[in-house]
N, C-alpha and C positions, 0 to 999 in steps of 0.2 A: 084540501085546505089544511093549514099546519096550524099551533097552535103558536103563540110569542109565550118563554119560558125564561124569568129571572132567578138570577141565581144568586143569593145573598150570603157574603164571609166566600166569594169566591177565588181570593187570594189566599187562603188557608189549607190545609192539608184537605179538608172533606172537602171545602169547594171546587178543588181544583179536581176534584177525584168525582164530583157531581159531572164537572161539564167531560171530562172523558167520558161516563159510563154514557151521558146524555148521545157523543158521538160514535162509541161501540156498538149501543141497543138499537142506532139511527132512531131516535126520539123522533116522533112526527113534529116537529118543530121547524116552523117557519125563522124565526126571529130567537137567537139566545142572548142573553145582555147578563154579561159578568158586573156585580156591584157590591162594593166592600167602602170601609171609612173613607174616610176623607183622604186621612195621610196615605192609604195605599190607591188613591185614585190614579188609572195612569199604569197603575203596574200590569205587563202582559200577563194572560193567560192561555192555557193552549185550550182549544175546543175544534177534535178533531186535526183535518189539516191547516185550520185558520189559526191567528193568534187576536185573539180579545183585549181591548186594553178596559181594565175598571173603571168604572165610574164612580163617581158617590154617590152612597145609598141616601143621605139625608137631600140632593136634590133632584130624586128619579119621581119621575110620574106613571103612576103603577095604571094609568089609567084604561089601558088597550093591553092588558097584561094579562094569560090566563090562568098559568103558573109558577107561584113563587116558592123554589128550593130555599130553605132556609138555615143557614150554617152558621150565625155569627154568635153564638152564646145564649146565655137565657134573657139575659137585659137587654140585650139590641131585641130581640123576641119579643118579650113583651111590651116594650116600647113598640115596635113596630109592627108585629103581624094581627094586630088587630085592624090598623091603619091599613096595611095594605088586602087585608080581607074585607075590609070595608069599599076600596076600590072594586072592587068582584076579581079580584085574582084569588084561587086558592091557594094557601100558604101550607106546604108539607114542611115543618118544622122539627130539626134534627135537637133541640137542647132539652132541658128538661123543665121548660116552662110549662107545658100544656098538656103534658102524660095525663096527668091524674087531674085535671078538669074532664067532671061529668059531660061536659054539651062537647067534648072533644076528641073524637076517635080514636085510638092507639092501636097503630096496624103494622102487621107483618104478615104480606098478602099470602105468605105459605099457610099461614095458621086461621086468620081472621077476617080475611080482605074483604066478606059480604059487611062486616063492622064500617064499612069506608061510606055506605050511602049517607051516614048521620052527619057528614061534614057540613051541612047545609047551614047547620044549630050557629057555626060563628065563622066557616069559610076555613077552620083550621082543620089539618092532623097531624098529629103526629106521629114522630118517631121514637121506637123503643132506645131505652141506654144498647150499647153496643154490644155487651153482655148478656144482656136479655135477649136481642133479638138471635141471636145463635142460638141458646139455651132453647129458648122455646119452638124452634126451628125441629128440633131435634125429640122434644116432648112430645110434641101433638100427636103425630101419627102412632105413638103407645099409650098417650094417654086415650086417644078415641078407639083402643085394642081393650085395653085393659084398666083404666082408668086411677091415673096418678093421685096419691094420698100425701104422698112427703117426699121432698126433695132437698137431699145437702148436696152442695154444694160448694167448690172449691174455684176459685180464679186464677189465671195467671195471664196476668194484661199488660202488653207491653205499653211502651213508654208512650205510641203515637196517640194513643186514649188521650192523653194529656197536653196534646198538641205540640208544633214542631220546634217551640221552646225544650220542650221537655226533651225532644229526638235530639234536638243539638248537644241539651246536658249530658246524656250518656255516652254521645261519640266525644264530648271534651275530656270527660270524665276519663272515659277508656283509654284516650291517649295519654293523659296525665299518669295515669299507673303508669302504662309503660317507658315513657319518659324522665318517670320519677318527680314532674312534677306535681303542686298544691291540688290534691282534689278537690274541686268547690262547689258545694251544696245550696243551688238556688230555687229549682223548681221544683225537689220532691223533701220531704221533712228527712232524709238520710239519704247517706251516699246509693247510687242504684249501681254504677259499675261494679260487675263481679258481685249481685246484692241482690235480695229481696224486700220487699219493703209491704208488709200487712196494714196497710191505710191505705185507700184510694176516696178522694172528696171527704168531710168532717166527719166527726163524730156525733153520734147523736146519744139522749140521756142514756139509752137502755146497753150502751157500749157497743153497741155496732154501728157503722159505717155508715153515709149516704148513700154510698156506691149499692151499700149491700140491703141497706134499705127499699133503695130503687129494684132492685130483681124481686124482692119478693111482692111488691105493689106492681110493679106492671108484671108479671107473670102474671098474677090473679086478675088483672082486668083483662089484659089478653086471651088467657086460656081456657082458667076459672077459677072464681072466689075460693074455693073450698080446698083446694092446692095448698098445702102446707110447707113452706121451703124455708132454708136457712143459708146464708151464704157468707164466707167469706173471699174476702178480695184483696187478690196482690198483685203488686208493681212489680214487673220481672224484667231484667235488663237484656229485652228483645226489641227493637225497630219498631215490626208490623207485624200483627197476627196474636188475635186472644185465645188462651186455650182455655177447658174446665173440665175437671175433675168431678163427674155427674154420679151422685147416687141415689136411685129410684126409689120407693114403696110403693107397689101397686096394691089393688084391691082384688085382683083377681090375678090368678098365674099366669105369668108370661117367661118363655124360657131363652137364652141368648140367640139358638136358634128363631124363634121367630121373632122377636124384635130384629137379631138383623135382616130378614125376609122383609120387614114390616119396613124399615126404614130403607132398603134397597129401593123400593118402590113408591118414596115419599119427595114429594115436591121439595127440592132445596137442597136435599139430602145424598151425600155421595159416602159408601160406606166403604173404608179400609180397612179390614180388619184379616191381617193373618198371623197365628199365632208363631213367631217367627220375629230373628231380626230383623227391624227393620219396617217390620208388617205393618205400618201406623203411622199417623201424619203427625206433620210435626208443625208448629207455627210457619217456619220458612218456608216451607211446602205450598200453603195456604196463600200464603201472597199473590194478588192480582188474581186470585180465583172470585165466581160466584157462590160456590157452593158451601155447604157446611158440612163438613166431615168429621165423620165420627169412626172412633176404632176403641179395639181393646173391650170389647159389649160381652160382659162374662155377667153369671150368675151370682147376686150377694146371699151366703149364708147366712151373714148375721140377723137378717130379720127373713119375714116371711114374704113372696114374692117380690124380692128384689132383685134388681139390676145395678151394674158397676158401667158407665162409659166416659169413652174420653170425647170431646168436641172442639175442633177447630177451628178458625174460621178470619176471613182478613177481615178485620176491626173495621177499618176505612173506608170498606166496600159492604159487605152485608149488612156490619154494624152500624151502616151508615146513610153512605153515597147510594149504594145500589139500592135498599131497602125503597129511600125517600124518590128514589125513580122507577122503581117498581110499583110503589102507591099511584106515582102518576101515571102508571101504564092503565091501573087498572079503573082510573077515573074514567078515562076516553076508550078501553075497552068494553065499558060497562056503560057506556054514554052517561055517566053523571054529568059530564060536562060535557060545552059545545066552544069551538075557539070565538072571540068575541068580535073577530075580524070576518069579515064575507070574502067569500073567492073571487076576483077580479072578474 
């Protein structure tokens, strides 16, 4: 017996990247139903060998529904996945509506996934920022060695973060240089072709970011409160694949050799590291993979028990698509749920 699984903002970059991983992992799913607004009702999707045409979300009946992927922002979120957890489908929800509500899970089944049974409190969980969840991906298995104190941190997030408005502007962008024509600046506050850009989401009073806000609150409810991290976040004129620039404080000595020993043998974690050109992934590298790669893991002198590493990892898919299908793995792994339909 399979389960019925909707997928909502399934006409968007992560939705469309939900229903492949849904036909990669062979999701036990009976029944998949692609649903996005209204104006994109109608539009195909690929799921698998089939093609899905959307529907509209504002008139689907969630009522025989077990699981709802949810891709469409934090306002279609919070409008709706209370609604449709009230249906009894559970809502894994990718935006950043329901992170930081207490009665609401925040899972990345490499690190926290026994955290999944509380979904009960309101039928939601969620999903980490895209950033976060590679970061912490990459933490855990040193932090439960040797136990993390401080972490800076450095970002470089391509443009897909920001969805395929944004992917269009840098390939308009890009061509415009080289054609010489008007560079024009719509979806990021500066030009990003051939650019960097240190803003991702607003400002808040204390002069850092949302963006950068969010890694250090969900790191701490993910990992643990007492984790001390600072982050900065940039907009880097790549496609797909976020990188960062990770520096450690443990509390206790950990040398490059065993943290990569440590991370060799960690769920999620694919280590490249040879000191060599070359020896090290790169964003493009990363594309259409699961895993989160890490290289370049040397020893920080400047403080005491530090670590310097780099982490990779496809935005779309870890940071994303794959995570929110992986929680659902680990619903019907762990029998928290049952499908709501009986076997003929």
């Amino acid at each position: 017996m399979g389960y019925k699984v909707a997928v909502v903002g399934a006409t968007g970059n992560v939705g469309r990247e939900m229903l492949a991983i849904l036909a990669e992992r062979e999701f036990p799913a009976d029944e998949v139903v692609a649903l996005a607004s209204r104006k994109s009702q109608g539009v195909e999707c690929s799921y698998g060998d089939k093609t899905l045409r959307a529907k509209a979300l504002d008139h689907y009946d969630f009522a025989d529904v077990d699981i709802c992927l949810m891709s469409a922002g934090s306002a279609v979120s919070k409008e709706w996945s209370p609604r449709i957890a009230a249906a009894g489908a559970v809502v894994i929800d990718n935006s950043s509506a329901w992170r930081m509500d207490p009665d609401v899970p925040l899972i990345v089944p490499e690190v926290n996934a026994d955290a999944a049974a509380g979904f009960s409190k309101k039928n939601i969980i969620a999903n980490p920022n895209c950033s976060t969840a590679q970061l912490v991906v990459a933490l855990k298995p040193l932090h439960d060695k040797a136990t993390i104190k401080r972490v800076v941190v450095a970002t470089y997030q391509s443009v897909s973060g920001a969805g395929k408005q944004a992917m269009d502007e840098l390939f308009s962008q890009t061509k415009a240089v080289f054609t010489l024509d008007e560079v024009k600046t719509k979806n990021f506050t500066k030009r990003i072709a051939f650019n960097v850009i240190p803003h991702i989401d607003v400002f808040m009073d204390d002069g850092a970011t949302r963006e950068e806000w969010k890694m250090v609150v969900e790191t701490k409810k993910i990992l643990d409160p007492k984790i001390r991290l600072v982050a900065t976040c940039v907009r880097v004129p790549v496609f797909v694949g976020h990188s960062e620039a990770v520096n450690i404080e443990f509390e206790h000595p950990l040398s490059a050799d065993e943290a990569r020993e440590i991370l060799r043998n960690a769920p999620g974690c694919i280590v490249i590291d040879k000191r060599e050109d070359g020896g090290y992934v790169t964003p493009y590298e990363a594309v259409g993979e699961d895993a989160t790669y890490i290289s370049r893991i040397r020893e920080d002198a400047t403080v005491e028990n530090g670590l310097c590493l780099w982490v990779v990892s496809d935005n779309l898919r870890k940071g994303a698509a794959l995570n929110a299908v992986q929680i659902a793995e680990v619903l019907i792994n762990r029998k928290l749920i049952r499908a709501k339909r009986k076997a003929a």
